[in-house]
KOLTINU-84630 format. One record per residue (C-alpha): residue number from 1; residue in one letter; z, y, x. Coordinates in nm, 2 decimals, always signed. Each point is the difference from the previous one (the first is absolute). Example, Ala and Ser with C-alpha at 12.3 -4.5 7.8 and 13.67 -1.06 7.14 Angstrom:
  vexvex  zake      up   north    east
       1     a   +0.78   -0.45   +1.23
       2     s   -0.07   +0.34   +0.14
REM end
This chain:
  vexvex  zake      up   north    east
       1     x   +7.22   -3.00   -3.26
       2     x   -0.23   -0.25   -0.07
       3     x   +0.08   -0.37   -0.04
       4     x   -0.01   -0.19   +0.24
       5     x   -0.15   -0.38   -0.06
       6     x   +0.07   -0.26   +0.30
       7     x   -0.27   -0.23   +0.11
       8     x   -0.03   -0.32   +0.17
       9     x   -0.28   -0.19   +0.16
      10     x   +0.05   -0.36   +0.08
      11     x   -0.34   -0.21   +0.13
      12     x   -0.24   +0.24   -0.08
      13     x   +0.12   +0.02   -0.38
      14     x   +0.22   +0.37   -0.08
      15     x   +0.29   -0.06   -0.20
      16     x   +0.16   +0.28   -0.24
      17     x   +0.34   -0.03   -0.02
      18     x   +0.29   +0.19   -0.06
      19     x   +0.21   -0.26   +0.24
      20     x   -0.17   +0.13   +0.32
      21     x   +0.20   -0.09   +0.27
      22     x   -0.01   +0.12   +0.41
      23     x   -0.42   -0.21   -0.01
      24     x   -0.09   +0.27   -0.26
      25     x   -0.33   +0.16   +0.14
      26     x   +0.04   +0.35   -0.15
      27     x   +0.05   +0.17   -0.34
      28     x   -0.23   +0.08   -0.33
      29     x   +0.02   +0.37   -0.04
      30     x   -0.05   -0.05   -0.39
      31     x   +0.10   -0.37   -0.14
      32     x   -0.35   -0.19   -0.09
      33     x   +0.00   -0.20   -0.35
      34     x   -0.13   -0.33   +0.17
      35     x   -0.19   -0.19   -0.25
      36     x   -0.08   -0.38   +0.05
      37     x   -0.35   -0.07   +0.00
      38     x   -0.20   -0.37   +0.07
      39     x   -0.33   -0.16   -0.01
      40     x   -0.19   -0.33   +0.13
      41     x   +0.13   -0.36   -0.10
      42     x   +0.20   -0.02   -0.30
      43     x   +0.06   -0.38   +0.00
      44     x   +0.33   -0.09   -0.08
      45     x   +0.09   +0.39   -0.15
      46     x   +0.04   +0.13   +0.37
      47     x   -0.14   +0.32   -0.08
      48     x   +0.28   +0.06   -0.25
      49     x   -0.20   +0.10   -0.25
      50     x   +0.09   -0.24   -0.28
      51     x   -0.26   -0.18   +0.04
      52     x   -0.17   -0.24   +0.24
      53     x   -0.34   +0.18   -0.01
      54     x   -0.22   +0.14   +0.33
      55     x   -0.05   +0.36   +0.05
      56     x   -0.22   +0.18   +0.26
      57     x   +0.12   +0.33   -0.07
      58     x   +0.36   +0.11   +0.04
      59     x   +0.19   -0.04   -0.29
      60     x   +0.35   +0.19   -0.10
      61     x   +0.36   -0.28   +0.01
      62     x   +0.20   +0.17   -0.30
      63     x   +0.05   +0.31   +0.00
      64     x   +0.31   +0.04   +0.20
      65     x   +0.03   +0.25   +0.28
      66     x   +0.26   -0.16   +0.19
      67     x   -0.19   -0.24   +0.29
      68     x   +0.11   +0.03   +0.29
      69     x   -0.08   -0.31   +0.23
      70     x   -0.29   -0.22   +0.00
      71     x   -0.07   -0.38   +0.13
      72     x   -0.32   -0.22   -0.14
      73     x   +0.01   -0.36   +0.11
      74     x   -0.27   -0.27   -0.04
      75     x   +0.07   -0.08   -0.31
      76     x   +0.36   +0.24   -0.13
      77     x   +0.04   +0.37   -0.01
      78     x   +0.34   +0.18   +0.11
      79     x   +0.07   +0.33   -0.06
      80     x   +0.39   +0.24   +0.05
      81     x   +0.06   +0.25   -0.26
      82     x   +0.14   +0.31   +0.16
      83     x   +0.32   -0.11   -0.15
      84     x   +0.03   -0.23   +0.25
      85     x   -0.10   -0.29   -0.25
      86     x   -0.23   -0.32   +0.08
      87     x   -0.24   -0.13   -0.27
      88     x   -0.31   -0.27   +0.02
      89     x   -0.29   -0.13   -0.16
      90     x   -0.28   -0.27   +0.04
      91     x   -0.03   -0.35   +0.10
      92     x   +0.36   -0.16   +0.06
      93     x   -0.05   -0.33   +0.16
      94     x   +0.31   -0.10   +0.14
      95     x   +0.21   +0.27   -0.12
      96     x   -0.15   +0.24   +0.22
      97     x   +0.04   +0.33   -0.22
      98     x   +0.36   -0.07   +0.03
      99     x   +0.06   -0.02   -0.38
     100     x   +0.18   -0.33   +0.01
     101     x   -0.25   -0.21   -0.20
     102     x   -0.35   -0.03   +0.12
     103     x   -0.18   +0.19   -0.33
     104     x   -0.27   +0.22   +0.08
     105     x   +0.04   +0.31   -0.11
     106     x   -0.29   +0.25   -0.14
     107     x   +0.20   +0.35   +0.04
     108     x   +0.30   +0.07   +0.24
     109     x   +0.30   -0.14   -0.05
     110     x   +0.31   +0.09   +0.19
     111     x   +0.14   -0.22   +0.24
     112     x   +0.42   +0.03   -0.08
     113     x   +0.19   +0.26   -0.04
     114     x   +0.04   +0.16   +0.34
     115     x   -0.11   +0.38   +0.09
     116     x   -0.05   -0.05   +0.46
     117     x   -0.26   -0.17   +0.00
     118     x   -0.23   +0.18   +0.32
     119     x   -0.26   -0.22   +0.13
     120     x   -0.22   -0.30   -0.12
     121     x   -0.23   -0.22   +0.21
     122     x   -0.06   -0.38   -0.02
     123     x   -0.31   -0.27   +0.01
     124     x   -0.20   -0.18   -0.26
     125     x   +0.30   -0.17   -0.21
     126     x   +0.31   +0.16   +0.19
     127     x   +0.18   +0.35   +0.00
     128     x   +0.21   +0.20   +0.21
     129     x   +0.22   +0.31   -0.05
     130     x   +0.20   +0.24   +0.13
     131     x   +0.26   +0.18   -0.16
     132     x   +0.13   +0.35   +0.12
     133     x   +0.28   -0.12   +0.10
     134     x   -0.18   -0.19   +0.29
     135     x   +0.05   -0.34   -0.15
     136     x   -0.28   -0.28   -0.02
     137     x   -0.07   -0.18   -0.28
     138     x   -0.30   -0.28   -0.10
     139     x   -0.11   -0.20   -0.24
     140     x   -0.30   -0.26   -0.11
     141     x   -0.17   -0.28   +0.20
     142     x   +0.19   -0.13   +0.30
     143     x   -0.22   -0.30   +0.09
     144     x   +0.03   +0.12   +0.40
     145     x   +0.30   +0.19   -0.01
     146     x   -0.19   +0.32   -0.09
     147     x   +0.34   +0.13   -0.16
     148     x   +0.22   +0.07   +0.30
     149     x   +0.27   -0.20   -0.20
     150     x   +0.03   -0.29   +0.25
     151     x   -0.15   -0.30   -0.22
     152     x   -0.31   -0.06   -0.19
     153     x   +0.10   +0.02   -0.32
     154     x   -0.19   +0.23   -0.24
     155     x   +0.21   +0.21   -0.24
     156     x   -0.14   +0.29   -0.30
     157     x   +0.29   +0.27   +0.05
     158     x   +0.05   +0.24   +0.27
     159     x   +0.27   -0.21   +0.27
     160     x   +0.11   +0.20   +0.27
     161     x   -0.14   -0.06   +0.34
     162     x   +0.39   -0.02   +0.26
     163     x   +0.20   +0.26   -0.05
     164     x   -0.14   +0.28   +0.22
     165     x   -0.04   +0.35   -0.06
     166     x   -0.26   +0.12   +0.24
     167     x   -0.32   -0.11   -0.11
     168     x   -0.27   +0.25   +0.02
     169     x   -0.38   -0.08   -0.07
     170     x   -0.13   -0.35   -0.13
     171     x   -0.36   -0.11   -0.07
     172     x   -0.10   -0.34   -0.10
     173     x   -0.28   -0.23   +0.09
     174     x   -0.21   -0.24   -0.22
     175     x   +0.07   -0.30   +0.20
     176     x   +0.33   +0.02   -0.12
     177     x   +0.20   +0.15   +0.29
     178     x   +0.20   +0.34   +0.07
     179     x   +0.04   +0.27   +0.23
     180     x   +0.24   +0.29   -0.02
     181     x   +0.15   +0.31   +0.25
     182     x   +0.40   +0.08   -0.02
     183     x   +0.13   +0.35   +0.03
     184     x   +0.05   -0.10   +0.40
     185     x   -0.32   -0.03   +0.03
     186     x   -0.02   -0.36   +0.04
     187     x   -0.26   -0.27   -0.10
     188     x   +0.04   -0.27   -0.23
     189     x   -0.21   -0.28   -0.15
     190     x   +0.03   -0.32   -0.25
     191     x   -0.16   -0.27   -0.14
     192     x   -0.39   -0.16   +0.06
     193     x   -0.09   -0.03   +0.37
     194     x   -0.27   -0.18   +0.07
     195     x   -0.19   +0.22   +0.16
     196     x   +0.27   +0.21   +0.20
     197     x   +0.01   +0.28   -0.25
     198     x   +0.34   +0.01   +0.01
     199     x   -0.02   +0.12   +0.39
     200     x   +0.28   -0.23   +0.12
     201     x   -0.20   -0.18   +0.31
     202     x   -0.05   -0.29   -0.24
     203     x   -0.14   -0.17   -0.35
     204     x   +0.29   -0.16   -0.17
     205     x   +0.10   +0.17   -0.30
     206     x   +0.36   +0.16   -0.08
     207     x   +0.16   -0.01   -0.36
     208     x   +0.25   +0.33   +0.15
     209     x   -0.08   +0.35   +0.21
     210     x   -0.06   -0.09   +0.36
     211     x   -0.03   +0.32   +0.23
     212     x   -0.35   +0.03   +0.17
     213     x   +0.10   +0.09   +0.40
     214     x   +0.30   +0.23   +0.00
     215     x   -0.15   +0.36   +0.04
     216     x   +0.15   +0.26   -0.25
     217     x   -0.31   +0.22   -0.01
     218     x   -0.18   -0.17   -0.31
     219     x   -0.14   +0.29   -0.24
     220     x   -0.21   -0.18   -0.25
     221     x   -0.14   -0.35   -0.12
     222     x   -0.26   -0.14   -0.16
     223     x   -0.14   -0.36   -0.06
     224     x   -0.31   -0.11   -0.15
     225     x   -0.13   -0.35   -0.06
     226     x   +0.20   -0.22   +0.29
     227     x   -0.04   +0.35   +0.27
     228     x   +0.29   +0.25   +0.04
     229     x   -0.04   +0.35   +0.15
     230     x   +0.26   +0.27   +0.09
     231     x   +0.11   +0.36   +0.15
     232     x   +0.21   +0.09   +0.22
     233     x   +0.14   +0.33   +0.03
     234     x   -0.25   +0.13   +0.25
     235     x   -0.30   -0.06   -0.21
     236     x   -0.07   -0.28   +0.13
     237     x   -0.17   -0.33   -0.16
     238     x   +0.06   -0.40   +0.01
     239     x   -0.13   -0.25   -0.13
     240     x   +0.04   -0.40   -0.06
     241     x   -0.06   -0.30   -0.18
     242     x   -0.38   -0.13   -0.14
     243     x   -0.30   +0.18   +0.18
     244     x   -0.30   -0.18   -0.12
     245     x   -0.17   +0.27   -0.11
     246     x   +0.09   +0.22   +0.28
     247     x   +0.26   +0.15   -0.26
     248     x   +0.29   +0.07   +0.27
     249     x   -0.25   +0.26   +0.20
     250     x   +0.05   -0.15   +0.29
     251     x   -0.39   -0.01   +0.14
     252     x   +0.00   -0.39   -0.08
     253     x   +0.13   -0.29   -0.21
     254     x   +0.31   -0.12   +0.16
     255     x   +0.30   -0.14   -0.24
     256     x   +0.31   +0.19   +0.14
     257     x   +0.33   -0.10   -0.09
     258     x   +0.22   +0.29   +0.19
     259     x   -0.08   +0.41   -0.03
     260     x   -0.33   +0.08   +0.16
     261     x   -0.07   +0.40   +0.08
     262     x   -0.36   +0.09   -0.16
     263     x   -0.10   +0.29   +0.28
     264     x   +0.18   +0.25   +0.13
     265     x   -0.01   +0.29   -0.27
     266     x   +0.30   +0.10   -0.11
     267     x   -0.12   +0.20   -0.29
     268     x   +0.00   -0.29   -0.28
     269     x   +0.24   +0.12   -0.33
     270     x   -0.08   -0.27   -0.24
     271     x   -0.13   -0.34   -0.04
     272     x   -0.17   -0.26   -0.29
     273     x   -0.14   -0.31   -0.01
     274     x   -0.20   -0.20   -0.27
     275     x   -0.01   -0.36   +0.05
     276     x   -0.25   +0.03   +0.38
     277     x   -0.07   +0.37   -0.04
     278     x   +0.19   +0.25   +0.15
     279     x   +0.05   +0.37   -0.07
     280     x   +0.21   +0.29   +0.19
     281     x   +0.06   +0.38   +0.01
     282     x   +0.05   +0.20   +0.31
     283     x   +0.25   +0.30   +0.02
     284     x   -0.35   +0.23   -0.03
     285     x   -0.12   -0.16   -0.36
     286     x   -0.24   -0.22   +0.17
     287     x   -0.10   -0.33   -0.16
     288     x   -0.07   -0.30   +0.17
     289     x   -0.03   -0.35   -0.11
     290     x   -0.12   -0.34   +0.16
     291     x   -0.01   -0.40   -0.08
     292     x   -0.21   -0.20   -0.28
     293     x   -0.24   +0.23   -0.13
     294     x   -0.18   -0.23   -0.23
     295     x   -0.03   +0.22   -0.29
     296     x   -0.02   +0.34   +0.13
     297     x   +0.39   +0.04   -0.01
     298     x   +0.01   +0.14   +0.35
     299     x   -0.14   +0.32   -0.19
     300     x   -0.22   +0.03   +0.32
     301     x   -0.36   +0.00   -0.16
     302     x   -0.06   -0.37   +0.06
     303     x   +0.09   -0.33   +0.01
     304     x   +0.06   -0.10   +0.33
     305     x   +0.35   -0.09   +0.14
     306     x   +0.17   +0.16   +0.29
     307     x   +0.29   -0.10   +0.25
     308     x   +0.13   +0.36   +0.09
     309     x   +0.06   +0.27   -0.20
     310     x   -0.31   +0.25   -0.14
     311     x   +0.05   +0.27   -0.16
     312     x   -0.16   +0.08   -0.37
     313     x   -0.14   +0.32   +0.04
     314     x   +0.09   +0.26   +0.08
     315     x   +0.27   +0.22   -0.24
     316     x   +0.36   +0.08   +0.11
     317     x   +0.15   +0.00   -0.29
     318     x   +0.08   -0.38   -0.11
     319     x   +0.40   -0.05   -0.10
     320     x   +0.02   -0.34   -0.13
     321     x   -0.21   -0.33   -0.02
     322     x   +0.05   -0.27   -0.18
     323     x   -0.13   -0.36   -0.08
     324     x   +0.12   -0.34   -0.07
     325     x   -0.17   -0.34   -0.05
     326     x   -0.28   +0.10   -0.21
     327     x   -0.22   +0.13   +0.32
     328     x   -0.03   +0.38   -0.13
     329     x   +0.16   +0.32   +0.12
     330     x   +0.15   +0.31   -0.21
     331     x   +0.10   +0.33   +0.19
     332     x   +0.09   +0.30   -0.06
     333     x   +0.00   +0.36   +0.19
     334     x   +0.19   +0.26   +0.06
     335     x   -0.18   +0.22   -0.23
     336     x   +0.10   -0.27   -0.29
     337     x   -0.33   -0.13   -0.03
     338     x   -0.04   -0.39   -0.03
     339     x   -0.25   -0.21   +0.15
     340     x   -0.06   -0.41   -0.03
     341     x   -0.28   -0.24   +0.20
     342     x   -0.02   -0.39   +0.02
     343     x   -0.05   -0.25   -0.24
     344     x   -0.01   +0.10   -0.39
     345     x   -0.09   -0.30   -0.23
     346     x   +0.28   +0.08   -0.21
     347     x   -0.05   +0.39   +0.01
     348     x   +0.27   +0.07   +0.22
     349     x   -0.13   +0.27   +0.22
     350     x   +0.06   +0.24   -0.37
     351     x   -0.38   +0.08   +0.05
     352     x   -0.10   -0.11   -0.38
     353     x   -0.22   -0.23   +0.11
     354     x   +0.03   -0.39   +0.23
     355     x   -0.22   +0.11   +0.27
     356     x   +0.16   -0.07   +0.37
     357     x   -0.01   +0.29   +0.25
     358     x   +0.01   +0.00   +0.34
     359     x   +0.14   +0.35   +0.10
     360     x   +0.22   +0.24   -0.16
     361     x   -0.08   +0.13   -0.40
     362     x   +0.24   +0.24   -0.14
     363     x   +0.15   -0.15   -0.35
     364     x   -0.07   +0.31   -0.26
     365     x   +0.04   +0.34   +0.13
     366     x   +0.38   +0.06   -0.09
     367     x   +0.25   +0.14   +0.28
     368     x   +0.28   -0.10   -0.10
     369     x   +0.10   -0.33   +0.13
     370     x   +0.28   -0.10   +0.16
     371     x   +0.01   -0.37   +0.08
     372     x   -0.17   -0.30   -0.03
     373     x   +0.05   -0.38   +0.01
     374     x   -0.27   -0.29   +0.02
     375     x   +0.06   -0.35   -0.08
     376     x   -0.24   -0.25   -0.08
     377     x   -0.25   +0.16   -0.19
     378     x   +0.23   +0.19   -0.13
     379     x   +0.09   +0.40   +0.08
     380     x   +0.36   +0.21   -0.09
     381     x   +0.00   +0.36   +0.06
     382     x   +0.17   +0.28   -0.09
     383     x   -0.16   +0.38   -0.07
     384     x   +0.21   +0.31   -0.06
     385     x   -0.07   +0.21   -0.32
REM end
């Protein structure tokens, strides 16, 4: 029989791992070698290339074939081995590579000793993670409570978040604040709040988990800038928080500071957001973004900014998007192709060149990708060989 090679998928980004638990999404017929692979910004190393240089082209991490989990921040890159162990590289202001010293680092470096390490997410100088055995940790700046640990204080280790066991999906915002989903399906959210994005009815900040309403039927979270979105079960989508730029899809730019339903559809299967752009996938591999638009990141042709959701093109085959604060998209498709638009001063779209693109252009002609991350200029992905 052939082997079979669990996979996971957690905010658009797959994750290989032999530690697949009942969230697995299916199995690999034949076990990929995933090679690490990164291009755009290398300031402070966080391309892990040894050096601190730019690339617009991707470039190989190592040679190692055991990558299994990917997270690029603004300024840090994250990645899980599929031995279950965590290692970082980058700029480490405040300790945020959880190293315990605040070195940057120019190649990965492993973070401890431990082997269940699952999930990474976090904002521009703080990081989150969630172990396999359901347990929360954090670590970096803590300037509004961003750590979930109940004070302010900022700390360069991994410091566990309570003692609970249920934690499910995390995703981390850039003005420093937290959201997360439990295995009950309930909603939870931490830290910066002045603009409601926590989705408590209010904008005082928290320093611990506060539960948004008490409905147990939260799928998925995402936060962007200072806005939060979610699924629920039934494909549905909510939003909350900043809406400046129209960036909640609501048809307007009301702040919100409690779950708002975007539309009736209850097709919606995953959801982005870079700083006031937002992207999301419907259950038939639609794209569709809205928000700030200012540099063509919409992919929609133009520069013009919407309030409700528009779809880019029209394909059916998009499986994840991402994008961070560097106001540029990378996707890829089911057919393991990989396509980037946005802003590109630093080469970050892989294209070889610095020119900015405002719709969809496939990065080389390979197949064989299986995830991607984008940070801040900055892009991880992994491709099977």
């Amino acid at each position: 029989m052939p082997i079979s090679y669990p996979y996971q998928q957690y905010g658009g980004v797959w994750n290989l791992s032999s530690q697949a638990n009942a969230q697995g999404a299916g199995t690999w017929a034949v076990p990929p070698q995933p090679y690490l692979y990164s291009w755009g910004s290398g300031t402070g190393g966080k391309l892990g290339l040894g050096n601190t240089t730019s690339y617009s082209s991707p470039k190989q991490v190592g040679s190692l074939t055991t990558w299994s989990f990917l997270y690029a921040s603004s300024s840090s890159s994250f990645a899980i081995k599929t031995d279950g162990t965590l290692w970082a590289w980058g700029i480490n202001t405040y300790g945020v590579l959880g190293t315990g010293n605040t070195t940057n680092y120019s190649s990965p470096k492993q973070i401890g000793a431990l082997t269940n390490w699952l999930n990474i997410a976090g904002g521009q100088y703080f990081t989150t993670a969630i172990k396999t055995d359901g347990t929360l940790w954090s670590w970096g700046l803590n300037n509004y409570g961003q750590l979930g640990l109940g004070n302010t204080t900022s700390i360069s280790s991994p410091v566990q978040v309570g003692s609970l066991t249920n934690w499910s999906s995390i995703s981390g915002g850039s003005n420093d604040f937290m959201a997360a989903v439990k295995t009950d399906g309930t909603l939870w959210s931490w830290g910066h709040n002045n603009y409601g994005q926590l989705g408590l009815g209010t904008t005082g900040s928290y320093s611990s988990p506060k539960q948004v309403g008490v409905l147990t039927n939260w799928s998925k979270v995402t936060v962007g800038n200072a806005s939060t979105f979610a699924i629920k079960n039934n494909g549905t989508l909510w939003a909350w928080g900043a809406n400046n730029q129209g960036q909640l899809g609501l048809g307007n730019t009301t702040y919100y500071s409690s779950p708002v339903q975007i539309g009736a559809l209850t097709t919606w299967s995953s959801i982005n957001q870079i700083s006031s752009s937002t992207f999301a996938i419907k259950t038939d591999g639609t794209l569709w973004s809205w928000g700030y638009n200012g540099l063509g990141q919409l992919g929609l042709g133009d520069t013009i900014k919407r309030s409700s959701p528009t779809q880019i093109g029209l394909l059916t085959n998009w499986l994840n998007v991402s994008g961070s604060y560097g106001q540029f998209i990378a996707s890829t498709k089911t057919d393991g192709t990989l396509w980037a638009w946005g802003q590109n001063n630093y080469g970050q779209l892989g294209l070889g060149n610095i020119t900015t693109y405002s719709s969809p252009k496939q990065v080389g002609a390979l197949t064989n990708w299986l995830s991607v991350s984008a940070g801040q200029y900055q892009v991880l992905a992994i491709a099977k060989h």
